[in-house]
N, C-alpha and C positions, 0 to 999 in steps of 0.2 A: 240906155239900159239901166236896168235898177243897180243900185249898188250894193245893195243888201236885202235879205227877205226882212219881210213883215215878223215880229217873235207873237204866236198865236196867244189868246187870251190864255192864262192857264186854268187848267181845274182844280175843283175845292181841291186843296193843301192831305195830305193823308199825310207827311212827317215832314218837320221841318229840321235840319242837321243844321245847330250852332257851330262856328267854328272862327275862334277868334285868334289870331295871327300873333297876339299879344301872349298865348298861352301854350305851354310844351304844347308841342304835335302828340304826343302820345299821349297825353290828358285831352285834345282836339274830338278824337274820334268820339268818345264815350257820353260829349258834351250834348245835353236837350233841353231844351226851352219850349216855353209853352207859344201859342200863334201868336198871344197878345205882345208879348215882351218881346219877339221876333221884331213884331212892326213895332214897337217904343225904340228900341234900339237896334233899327236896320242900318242907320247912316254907322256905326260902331263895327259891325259885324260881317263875317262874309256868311251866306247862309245858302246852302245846297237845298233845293227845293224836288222833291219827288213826284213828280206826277203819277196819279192811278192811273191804270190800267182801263178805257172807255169800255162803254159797253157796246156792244154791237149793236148799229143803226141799223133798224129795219128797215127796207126799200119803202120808196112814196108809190102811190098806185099806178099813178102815170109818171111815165118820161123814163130815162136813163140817170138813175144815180152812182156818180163818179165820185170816191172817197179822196180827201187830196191827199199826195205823194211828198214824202223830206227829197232833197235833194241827192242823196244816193237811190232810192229806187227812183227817182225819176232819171239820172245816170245811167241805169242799170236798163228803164224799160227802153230807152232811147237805143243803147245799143244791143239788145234784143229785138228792137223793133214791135214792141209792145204799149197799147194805148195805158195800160193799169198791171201795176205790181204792189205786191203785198209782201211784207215781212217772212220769209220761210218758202217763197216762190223758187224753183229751180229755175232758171234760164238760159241759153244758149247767147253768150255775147259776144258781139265783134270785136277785136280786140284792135286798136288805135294804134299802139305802140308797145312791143315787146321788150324788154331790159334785159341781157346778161352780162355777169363780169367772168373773171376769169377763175373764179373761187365754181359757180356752180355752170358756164357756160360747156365746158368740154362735155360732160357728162348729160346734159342738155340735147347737145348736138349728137351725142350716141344715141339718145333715144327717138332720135328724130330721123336718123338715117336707122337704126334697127325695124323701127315702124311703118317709115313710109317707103325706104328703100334704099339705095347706094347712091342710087343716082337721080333721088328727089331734090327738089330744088324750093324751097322755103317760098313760103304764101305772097310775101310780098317784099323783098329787096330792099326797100325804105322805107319800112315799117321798122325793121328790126334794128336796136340800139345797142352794138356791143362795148362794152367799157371796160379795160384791166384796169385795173385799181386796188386790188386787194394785198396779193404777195410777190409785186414787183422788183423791187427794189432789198434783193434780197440774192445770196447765192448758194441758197437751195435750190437743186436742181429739177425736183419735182416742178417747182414753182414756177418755175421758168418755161418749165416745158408745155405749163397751162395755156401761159401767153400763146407760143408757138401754136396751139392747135388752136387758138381763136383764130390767127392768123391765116392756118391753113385753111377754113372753112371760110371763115369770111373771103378769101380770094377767090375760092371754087364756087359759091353763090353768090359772087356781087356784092357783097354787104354796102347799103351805098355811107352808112354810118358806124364803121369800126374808126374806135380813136387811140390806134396804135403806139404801141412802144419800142422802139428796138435799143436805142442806146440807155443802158442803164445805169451807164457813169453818170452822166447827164443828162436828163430830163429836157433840162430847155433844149438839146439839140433834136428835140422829137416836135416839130408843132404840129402834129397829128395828136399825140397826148395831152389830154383830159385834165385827170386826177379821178373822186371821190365820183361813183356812178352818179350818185343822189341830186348833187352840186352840176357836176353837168349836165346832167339833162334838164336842169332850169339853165343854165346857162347858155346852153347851143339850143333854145328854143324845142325841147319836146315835149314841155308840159304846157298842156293847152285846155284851158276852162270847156266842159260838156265832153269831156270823150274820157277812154278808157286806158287807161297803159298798166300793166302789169311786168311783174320784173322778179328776175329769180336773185332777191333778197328783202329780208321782212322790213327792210325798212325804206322800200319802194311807196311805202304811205306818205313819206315829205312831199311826193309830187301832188297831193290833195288839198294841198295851199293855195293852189291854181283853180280850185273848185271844179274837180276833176274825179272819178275812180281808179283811185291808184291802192295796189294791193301786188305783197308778195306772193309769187307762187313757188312750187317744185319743180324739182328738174321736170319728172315726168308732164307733168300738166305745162311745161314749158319747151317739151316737142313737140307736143301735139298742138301747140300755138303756132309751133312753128310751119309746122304742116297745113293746117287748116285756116287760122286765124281769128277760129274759135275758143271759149271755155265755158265748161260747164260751171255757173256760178248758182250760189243761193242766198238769195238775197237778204240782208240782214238789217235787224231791227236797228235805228237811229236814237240813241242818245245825246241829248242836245245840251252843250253845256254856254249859260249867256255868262259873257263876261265883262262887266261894266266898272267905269271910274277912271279917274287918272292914273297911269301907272307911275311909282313913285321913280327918283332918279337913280335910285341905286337898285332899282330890280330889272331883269333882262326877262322875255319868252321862257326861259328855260324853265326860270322860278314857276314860274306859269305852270307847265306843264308838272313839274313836279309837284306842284300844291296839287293837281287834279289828280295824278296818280297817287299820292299821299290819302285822297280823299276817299276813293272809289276801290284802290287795289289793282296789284297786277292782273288780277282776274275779273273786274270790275267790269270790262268791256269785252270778254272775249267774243269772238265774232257777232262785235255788233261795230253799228256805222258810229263816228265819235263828230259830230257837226260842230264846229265853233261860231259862235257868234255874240254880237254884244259892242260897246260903243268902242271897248278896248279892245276887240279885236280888228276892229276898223282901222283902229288908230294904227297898228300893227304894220313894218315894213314887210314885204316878203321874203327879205331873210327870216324874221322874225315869225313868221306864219311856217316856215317852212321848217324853223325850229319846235314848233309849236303838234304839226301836223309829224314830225318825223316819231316820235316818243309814244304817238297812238299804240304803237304795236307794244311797246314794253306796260300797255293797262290789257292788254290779250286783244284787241282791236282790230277790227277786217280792215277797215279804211279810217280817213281821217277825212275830213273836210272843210275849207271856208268856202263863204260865196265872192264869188269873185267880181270887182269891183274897180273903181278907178284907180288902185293902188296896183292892181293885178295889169291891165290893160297896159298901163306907163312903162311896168316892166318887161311886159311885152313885144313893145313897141320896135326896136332892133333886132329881136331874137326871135323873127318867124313870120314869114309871109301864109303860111295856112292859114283860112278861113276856123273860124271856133265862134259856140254858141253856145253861153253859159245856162247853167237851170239855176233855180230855186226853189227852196222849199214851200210849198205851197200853206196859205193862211190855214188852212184845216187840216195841217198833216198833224197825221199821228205821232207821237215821240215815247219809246219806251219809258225813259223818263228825262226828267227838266234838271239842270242845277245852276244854281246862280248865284255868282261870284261879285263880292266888290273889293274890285283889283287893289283900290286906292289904299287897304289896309295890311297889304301882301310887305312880309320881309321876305330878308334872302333865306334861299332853303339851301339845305343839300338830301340826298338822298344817302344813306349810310350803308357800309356792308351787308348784309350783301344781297342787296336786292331794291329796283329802283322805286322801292312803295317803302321803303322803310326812312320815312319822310322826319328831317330833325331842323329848326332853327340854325341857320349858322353859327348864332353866337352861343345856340347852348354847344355848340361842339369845339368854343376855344380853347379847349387845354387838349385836345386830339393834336400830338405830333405829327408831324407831317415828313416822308422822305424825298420826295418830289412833286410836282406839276405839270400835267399834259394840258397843251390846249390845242386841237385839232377835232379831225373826225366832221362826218356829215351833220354833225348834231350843232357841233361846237367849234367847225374852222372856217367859216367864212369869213367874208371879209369885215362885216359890221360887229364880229364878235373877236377879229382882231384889234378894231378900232378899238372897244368897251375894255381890252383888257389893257391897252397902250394908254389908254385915259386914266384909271387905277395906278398904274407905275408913275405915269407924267406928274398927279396927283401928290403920289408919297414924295419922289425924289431920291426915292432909296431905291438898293440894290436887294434883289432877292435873295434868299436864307439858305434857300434850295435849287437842286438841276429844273430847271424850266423846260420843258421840250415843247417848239413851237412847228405844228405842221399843218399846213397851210392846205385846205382841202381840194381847189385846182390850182392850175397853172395860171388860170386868168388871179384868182386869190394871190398866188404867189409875186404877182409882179403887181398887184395894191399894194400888198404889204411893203413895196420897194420902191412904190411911188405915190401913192396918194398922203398928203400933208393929215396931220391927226388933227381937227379943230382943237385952237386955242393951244396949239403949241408953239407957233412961231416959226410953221413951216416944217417943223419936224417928221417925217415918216414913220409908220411902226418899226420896221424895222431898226431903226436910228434909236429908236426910245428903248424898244428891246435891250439893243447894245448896250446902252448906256446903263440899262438896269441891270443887266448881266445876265442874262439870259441866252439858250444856245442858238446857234444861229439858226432862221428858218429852216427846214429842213424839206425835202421833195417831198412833192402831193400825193398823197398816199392814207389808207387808212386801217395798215398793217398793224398798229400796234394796238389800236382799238381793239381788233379781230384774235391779238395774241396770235400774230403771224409765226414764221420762221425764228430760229435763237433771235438770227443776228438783224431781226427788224429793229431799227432806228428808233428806239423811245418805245422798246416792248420790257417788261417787269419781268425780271430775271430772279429775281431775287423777294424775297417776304418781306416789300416794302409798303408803305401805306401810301396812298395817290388820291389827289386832287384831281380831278378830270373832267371838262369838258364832254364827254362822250356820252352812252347812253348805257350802258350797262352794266352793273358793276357783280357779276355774279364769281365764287370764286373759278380763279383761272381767266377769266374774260382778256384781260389784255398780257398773259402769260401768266407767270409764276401763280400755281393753285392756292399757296398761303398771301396771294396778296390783298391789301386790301384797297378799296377803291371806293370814295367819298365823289357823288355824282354831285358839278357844281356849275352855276355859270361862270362863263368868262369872269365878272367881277368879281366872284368869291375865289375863285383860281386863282387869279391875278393878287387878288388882296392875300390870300395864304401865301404864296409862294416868297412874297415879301419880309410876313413872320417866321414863317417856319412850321405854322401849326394853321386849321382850319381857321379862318377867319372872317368875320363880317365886312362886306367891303363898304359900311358905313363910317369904319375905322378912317379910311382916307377920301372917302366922298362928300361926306359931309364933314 
């Protein structure tokens, strides 16, 4: 199978966006150069390229002309069961796999028993993925009682995939529980290259790393899923972003995706498809793609998507005997528009209060105090962005400035962090390097504080303090207290602040 699509020849250039890595992000946007000095200094430069808009191909006299399809409407006509789709096409799609947690599934499940009946009984028993994850680990009682009604429906229809929690002192004594929806369903095998899964939380698009259509819905359009196993979708235009070059050693995905929301805006992509491709996306693990594909939704974005390849297959490989058949995008598809990155001149970003487009340099924000450090969430707690931040500390040899709050986004995450050795430490564990750097101890998988759970979520902002975070949203109130403030980072800028005390470049102890 192919590993990647072919990227089509482009068409003549209509603007070229300079944007060099070297220069404030807020002098970035404004910045224009003419074609010539574009191509004199491409090897310098990262340059967002826009394709026009084609003009309509008139039919040939004879034969069937077929327009080629990106790989979300070929996703889309597959599970509609359609030979051709077009940008703005309604369609009736089969839905693959359903997602809820316990934040929007009860309410879910009302609408699914108000609709079809008392004693309806859901489209397909192993289709549907229910996950608590949200506000577990907490003694709010509302909260608890969400768990409780997953429970009670997934008993009454079979659920053949609910990943339950009952003891809330302890986590590990559950091996039915999970952790983080997002993380587990790459982990227990349901995101599968060519099909469709949908899930009631917007950031059900990580599963599009798998080269998949993956998209949040609502409650309501997620009983009628549940009933049917259909949704009414409309198919959306595909912006293709290439990203090419060596990724340098102190940048993680995250930087990635930030430069591209940095570049475009939070409304840059709204419902439109966001395809990634390019040699640096190749390179890409699928932690790393699925950090990459989760953040589509904070640029306004229906889906996210890579083509899926021999790095996708590998990970595969334990986690699902289902049959799957990836697409791609076709030499002749159309793309809203093009932009093209070279990775190789990328530093670290953050994204600053309060909102994840408000794109600044790391080091222009070193004199920004700092009163803590989150590193967890679907965005920012798996295990390779555990490893990235235990490399930083291993690095310094120093003790952090600040409360560190480290939450590990599943259970499977939770016991790397407690046994897999960190390369080039001497056998060391993250956990072990944590410690030693002083930091709090892992804490159960969960992605309550992100959400700005219950008071008493474990590592939620009580208080108008300013955060370092791994996560993906920093709007105010996101992870509690409405005066806080929240500085969006990879794992290495996390890791490197929390050591000073203030935002930091993790070039400070990498290089």
């Amino acid at each position: 199978m192919a590993s990647s699509p072919v990227a089509p020849t482009l068409s003549p250039i209509l603007q070229k966006k300079n944007v060099s890595f070297s220069a404030s992000c807020s002098q970035a946007s404004s910045l224009r150069i003419s074609a010539a000095a574009t191509k004199k200094h491409a090897s310098k430069k990262i340059v967002s390229v826009i394709t026009p808009q084609q003009s309509k191909r008139e039919p040939s006299t004879t034969g069937t002309v077929k327009t080629g399809m990106t790989m979300t409407e070929k996703l889309l006509a597959r599970a509609s069961e359609k030979t051709q789709l077009s940008p703005g096409d309604n369609v009736w799609a089969n839905v693959d796999v359903l997602m809820t947690h316990d934040v929007c599934g009860p309410a879910a499940f009302g609408v699914f028993k108000r609709e079809f009946g008392e004693n309806a009984k859901v489209w397909d028993r192993e289709k549907v993925v229910v996950i608590p994850d949200h506000y577990i680990f907490t003694t709010d009682e509302l909260a608890n009682r969400n768990v409780d009604t997953l429970r009670e429906f997934c008993i009454e229809q079979n659920i053949k995939y609910f990943y339950d929690i009952k003891d809330l002192a302890d986590f590990k004594a559950n091996p039915d529980y999970k952790g983080v929806c997002h993380i587990a369903l790459a982990q227990e095998g349901h995101c599968r290259p060519g099909e469709v899964l949908l899930g009631t939380d917007s950031h059900t698009c990580t599963a599009g790393a798998f080269g998949q259509f993956a998209t949040g819905i609502g409650i309501t359009d997620a009983g009628f899923v549940l009933g049917t196993g259909k949704l009414l979708l409309k198919v959306p235009p595909t912006l293709r972003f290439i990203l090419d070059g060596e990724m340098p050693d102190y940048v993680l995905a995250k930087d990635l995706i930030l430069q591209i929301i940095g570049e475009i805006s939070v409304a840059g992509a709204r419902y439109k498809a966001m395809e990634f491709v390019g040699s640096t996306v190749e390179s890409l693990t699928m932690e790393d793609r699925m950090t990459l594909c989760n953040m589509v939704i904070e640029a306004g974005g229906k889906n996210g998507v890579v083509p899926a390849d021999t790095t996708t297959y590998y990970y595969l490989q334990d986690k699902t005997s289902v049959p799957y058949e990836p697409v791609y995008s076709d030499g002749q598809a159309r793309f809203l528009s093009e932009y093209s990155f070279d990775i190789s001149k990328l530093e670290p970003l953050v994204a600053k209060p309060h909102s994840p487009d408000n794109r600044a340099l790391a080091r222009e924000c070193r004199h920004v105090k700092i009163d803590r450090v989150y590193i967890g969430s679907c965005t920012g707690g798996k295990t390779e962005d555990f490893m990235a931040a235990a490399k930083v500390f291993l690095a310094s040899g120093k003790k952090v400035k600040v409360p560190t709050f480290l939450v590990p986004a599943t259970q499977k995450v939770w016991m790397d962090v407690y046994s897999l050795p960190v390369p080039e430490s001497g056998g060391k564990t993250c956990s072990q390097i944590f410690e030693e750097a002083g930091c709090d101890t892992p804490a159960s998988p969960t992605c309550g504080a992100c959400m700005g759970g219950p008071r008493d979520t474990y590592a939620r902002i009580n208080e108008p303090q300013v955060c370092v975070s791994t996560t993906n949203r920093n709007f105010p109130g996101r992870m509690g207290h409405k005066e806080g403030q929240v500085y969006l980072a990879s794992p290495y800028t996390a890791a490197a602040s929390a050591l000073t005390g203030f935002v930091t470049d993790p070039r400070e102890f990498l290089l």
